[in-house]
C-alpha positions in Angstrom: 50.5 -48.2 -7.3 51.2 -45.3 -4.6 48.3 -46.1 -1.8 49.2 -48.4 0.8 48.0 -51.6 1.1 44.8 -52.7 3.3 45.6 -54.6 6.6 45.4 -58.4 6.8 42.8 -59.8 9.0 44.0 -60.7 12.4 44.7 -64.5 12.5 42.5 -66.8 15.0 44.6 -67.5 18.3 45.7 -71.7 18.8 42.8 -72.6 20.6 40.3 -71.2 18.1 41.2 -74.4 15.6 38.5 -76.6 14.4 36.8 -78.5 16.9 37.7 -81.8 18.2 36.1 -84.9 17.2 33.7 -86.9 19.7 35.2 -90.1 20.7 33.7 -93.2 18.9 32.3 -96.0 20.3 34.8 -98.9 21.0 35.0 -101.8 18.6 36.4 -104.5 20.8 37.8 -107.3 19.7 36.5 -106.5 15.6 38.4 -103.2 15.8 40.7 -102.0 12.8 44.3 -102.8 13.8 46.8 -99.5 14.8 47.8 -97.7 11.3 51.5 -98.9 11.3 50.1 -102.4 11.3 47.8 -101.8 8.2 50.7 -99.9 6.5 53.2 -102.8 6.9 50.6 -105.9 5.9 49.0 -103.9 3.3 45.8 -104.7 4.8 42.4 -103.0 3.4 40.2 -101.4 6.3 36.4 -102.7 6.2 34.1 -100.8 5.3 32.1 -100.8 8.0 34.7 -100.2 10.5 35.2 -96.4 12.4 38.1 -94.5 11.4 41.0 -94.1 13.9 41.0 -91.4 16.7 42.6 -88.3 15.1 45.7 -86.9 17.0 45.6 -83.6 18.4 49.6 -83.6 18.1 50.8 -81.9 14.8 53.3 -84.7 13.0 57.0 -83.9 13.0 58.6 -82.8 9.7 61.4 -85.5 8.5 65.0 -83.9 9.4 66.3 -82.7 6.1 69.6 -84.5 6.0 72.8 -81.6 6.2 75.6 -83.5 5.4 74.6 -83.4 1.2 73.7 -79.8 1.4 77.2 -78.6 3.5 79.3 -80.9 0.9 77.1 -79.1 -1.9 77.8 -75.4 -0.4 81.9 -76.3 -0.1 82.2 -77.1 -3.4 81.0 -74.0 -4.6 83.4 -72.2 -2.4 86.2 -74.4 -3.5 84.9 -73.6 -7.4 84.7 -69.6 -6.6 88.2 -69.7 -5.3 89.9 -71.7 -7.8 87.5 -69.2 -10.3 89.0 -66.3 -8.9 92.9 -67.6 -8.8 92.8 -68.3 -12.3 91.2 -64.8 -13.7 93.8 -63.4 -10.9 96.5 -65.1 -12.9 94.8 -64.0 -16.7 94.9 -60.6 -15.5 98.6 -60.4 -14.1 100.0 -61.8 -17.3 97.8 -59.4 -19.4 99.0 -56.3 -16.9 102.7 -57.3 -16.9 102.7 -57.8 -21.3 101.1 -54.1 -21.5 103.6 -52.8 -19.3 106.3 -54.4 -20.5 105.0 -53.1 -24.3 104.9 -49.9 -23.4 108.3 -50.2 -21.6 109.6 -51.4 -24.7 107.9 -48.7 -27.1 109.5 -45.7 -24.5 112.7 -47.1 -25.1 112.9 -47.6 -28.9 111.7 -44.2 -29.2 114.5 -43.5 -27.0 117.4 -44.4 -28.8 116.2 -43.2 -32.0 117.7 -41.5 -34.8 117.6 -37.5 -34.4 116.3 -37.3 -37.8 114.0 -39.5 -37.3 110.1 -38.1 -37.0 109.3 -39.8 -33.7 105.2 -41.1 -33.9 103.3 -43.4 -31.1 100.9 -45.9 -32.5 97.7 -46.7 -30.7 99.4 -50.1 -29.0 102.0 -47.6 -27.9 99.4 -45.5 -26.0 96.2 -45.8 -23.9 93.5 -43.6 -24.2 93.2 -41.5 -21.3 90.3 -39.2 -19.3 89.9 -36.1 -21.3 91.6 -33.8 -19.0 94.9 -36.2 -18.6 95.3 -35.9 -22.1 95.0 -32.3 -22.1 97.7 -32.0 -19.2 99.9 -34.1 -21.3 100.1 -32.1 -24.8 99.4 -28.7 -23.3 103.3 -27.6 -22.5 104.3 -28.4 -26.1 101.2 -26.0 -27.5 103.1 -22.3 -28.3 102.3 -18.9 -29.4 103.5 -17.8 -33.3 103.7 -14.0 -33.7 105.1 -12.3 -36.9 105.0 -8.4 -38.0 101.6 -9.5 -39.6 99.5 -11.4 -36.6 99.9 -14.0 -34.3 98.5 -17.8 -34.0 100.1 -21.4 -32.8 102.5 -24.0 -33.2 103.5 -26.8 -31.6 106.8 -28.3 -30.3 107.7 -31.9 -31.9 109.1 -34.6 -29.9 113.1 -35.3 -30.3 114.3 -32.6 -32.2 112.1 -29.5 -31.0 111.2 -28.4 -33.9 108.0 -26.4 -34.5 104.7 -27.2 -36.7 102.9 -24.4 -37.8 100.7 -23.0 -41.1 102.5 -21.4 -43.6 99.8 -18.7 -44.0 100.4 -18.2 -39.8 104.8 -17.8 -40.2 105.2 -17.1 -44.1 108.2 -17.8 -46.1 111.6 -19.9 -45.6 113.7 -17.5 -43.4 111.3 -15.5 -42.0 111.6 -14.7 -38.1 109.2 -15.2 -36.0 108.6 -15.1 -31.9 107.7 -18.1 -30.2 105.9 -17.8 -26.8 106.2 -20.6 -24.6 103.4 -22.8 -22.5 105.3 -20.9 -19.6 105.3 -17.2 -21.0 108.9 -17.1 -21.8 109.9 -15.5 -25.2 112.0 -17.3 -27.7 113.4 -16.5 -31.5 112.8 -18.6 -34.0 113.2 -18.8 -38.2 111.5 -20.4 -40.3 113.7 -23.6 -42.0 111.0 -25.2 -43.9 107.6 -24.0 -46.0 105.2 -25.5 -48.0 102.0 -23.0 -49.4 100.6 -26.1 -50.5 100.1 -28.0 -47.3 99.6 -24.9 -45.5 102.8 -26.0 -43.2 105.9 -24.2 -42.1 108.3 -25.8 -39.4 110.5 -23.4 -37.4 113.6 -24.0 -35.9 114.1 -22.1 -32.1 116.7 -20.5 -30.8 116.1 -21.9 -27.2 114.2 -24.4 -25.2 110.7 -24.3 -26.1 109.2 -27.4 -23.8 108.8 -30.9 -23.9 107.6 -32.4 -27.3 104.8 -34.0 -29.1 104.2 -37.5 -30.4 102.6 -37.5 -33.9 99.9 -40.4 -34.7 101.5 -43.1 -36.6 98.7 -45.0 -38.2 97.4 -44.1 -41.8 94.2 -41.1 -41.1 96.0 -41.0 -37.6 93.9 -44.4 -36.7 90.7 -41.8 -36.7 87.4 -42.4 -37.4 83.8 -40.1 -37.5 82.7 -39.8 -33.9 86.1 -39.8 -32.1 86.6 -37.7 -29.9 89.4 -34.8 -30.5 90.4 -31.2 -29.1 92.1 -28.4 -30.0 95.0 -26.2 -28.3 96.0 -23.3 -29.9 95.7 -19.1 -28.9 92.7 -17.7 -30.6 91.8 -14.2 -30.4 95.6 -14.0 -28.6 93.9 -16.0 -25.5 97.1 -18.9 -25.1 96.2 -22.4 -24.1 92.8 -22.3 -25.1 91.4 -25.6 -25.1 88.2 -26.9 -27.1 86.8 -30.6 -27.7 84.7 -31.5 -30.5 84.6 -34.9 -32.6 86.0 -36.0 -36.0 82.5 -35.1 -38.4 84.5 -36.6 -41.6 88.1 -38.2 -42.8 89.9 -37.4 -45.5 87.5 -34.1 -46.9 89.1 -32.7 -49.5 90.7 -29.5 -48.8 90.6 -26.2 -51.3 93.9 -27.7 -52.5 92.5 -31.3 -52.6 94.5 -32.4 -49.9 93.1 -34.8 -47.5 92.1 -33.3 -44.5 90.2 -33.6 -41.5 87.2 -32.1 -40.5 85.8 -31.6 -37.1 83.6 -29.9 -35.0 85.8 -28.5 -32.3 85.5 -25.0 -32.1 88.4 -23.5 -34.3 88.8 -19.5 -34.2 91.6 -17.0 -35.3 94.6 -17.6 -33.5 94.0 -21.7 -33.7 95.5 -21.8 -37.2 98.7 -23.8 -36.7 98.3 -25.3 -33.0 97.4 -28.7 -32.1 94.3 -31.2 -33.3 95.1 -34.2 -30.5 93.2 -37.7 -29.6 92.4 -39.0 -26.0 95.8 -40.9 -27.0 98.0 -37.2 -26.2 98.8 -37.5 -30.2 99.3 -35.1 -32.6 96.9 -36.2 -35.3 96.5 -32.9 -37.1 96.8 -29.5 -37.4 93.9 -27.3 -37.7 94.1 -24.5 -40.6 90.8 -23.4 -41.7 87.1 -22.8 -41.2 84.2 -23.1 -43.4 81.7 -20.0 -41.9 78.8 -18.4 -44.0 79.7 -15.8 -41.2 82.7 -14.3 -39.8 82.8 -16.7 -36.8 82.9 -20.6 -36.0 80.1 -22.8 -36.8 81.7 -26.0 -36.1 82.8 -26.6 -39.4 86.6 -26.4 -39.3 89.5 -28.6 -40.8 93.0 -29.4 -39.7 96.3 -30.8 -42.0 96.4 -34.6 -41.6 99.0 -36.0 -39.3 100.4 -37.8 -42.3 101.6 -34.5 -44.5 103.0 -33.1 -40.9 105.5 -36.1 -41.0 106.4 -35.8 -44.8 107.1 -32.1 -43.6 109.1 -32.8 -40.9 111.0 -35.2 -42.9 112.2 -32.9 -45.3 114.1 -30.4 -43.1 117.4 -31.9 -42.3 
């Protein structure tokens, strides 16, 4: 209802009550006895007698006792509070095992073998806000140009070695120019290829940025309707970000490879970068598009996280 409501009457003032009762005529001697006699004897009024004069003072409500209700109304304070000290307590030893996990996690990964492919499981990582985990992976996202094109890479945790498509750096021993997240230009050669997979790995001559980490769990831990996004240079523009989510696992590929497809914009110039979760993993690599045009239609798909380790793993 939008229309206001109709005014209330305006209430009768205190004197405009019902009227009084006339007095009765006395009953003398034969009278009814006063009401607090009649309600201790349990004495029945005659018929015949008058009712009692009717007081014009209004009764006094009983006094609600206080001392119940205050007693009631401390308890539930003392309940609240011991309530809140125990959750206080859940929460502190929750907090201090996380951190102390991920303490732990940071450290193995720490004092690993060099050879060793470093990954980060989902207990080893929270999932962040979209543009944290953007921040986090972007350094380690490079420019791949060749004599024949350019597209991406990106830089591996630990031993800074590069991920890329073979169809993006070509052969085994094939040089190639890296461009770093901050513009600087650094040789590389290729040390590892696989037509297959679609994978090279390159081996810099410099300091290309931080790393990295690669999804440990089997599919990367990913399932349809995650979200994911893509970092790579396409159409030469570096650092270009795009989000999408993961439409299907393991699709087979034209090889009939596993792969991942998603719906993250993927251009020319991706081929090679980074498919990453809200985790700042590496959880594929994005090498093709499926287009009854020249141009994305949101059908693209990426190498699984899984054949970039067995890559990686094979250079020594």
């Amino acid at each position: 209802m939008t229309g206001a409501l109709p005014p209330l009457s305006p209430r009768p003032a205190s004197g405009d009550g019902l009227p009084p009762l006339a007095p009765r005529a006395s009953q003398g001697a034969q009278g009814l006895p006063p009401v607090e006699s009649v309600a201790r004897t349990g004495a029945t009024a005659s018929p015949d007698a008058p009712p009692p004069p009717r007081s014009t003072t209004p009764p006094k409500a009983p006094e609600t006792p206080q001392a119940p209700r205050e007693r009631a109304v401390r308890m539930r304070v003392v309940t609240l509070v011991v309530v809140a000290a125990a959750a206080g307590a859940i929460g502190g030893g929750l907090a201090a095992s996380f951190l102390g996990g991920d303490d732990q996690g940071a450290a193995s990964g720490a004092t690993g073998s060099s050879q060793a492919v470093p990954t980060a499981s989902a207990a080893d990582s929270a999932i962040m806000p979209l543009q944290d985990a953007i921040s986090s992976v972007r350094p380690s996202v490079v420019q791949v140009r060749t004599a024949g094109g350019q597209g991406s890479g990106v830089v591996m945790q630990s031993r800074g070695l590069i991920i890329t498509n073979n169809h993006v750096a070509g052969a085994k021993g094939t040089k190639v120019t890296v461009v770093t997240a901050d513009n600087r230009e650094v040789p590389a050669v290729v040390v590892a290829s696989d037509p297959q997979r679609d994978l090279d790995v390159l081996r810099p001559q410099g300091s290309v940025g931080p790393g990295a980490a690669l999804a440990a769990e089997p599919d990367a831990g990913l399932r349809a309707g995650d979200t994911v996004f893509a970092i790579g240079s396409p159409f030469g523009l570096m650092n270009t970000v795009t989000v999408g989510v993961v439409s299907a696992v393991n699709r087979p590929g034209d090889s009939g490879q596993p792969m991942i497809q998603t719906d993250a914009p993927i251009n020319p110039g991706n081929s090679g970068g980074g498919l990453f979760d809200l985790r700042g993993r590496l959880v594929g690599v994005p090498t093709s598009i499926n287009s009854p045009v020249p141009g994305n239609v949101g059908i693209g798909f990426a190498v699984t996280s899984a054949e970039v380790q067995r890559m990686l793993k094979s250079v020594k």
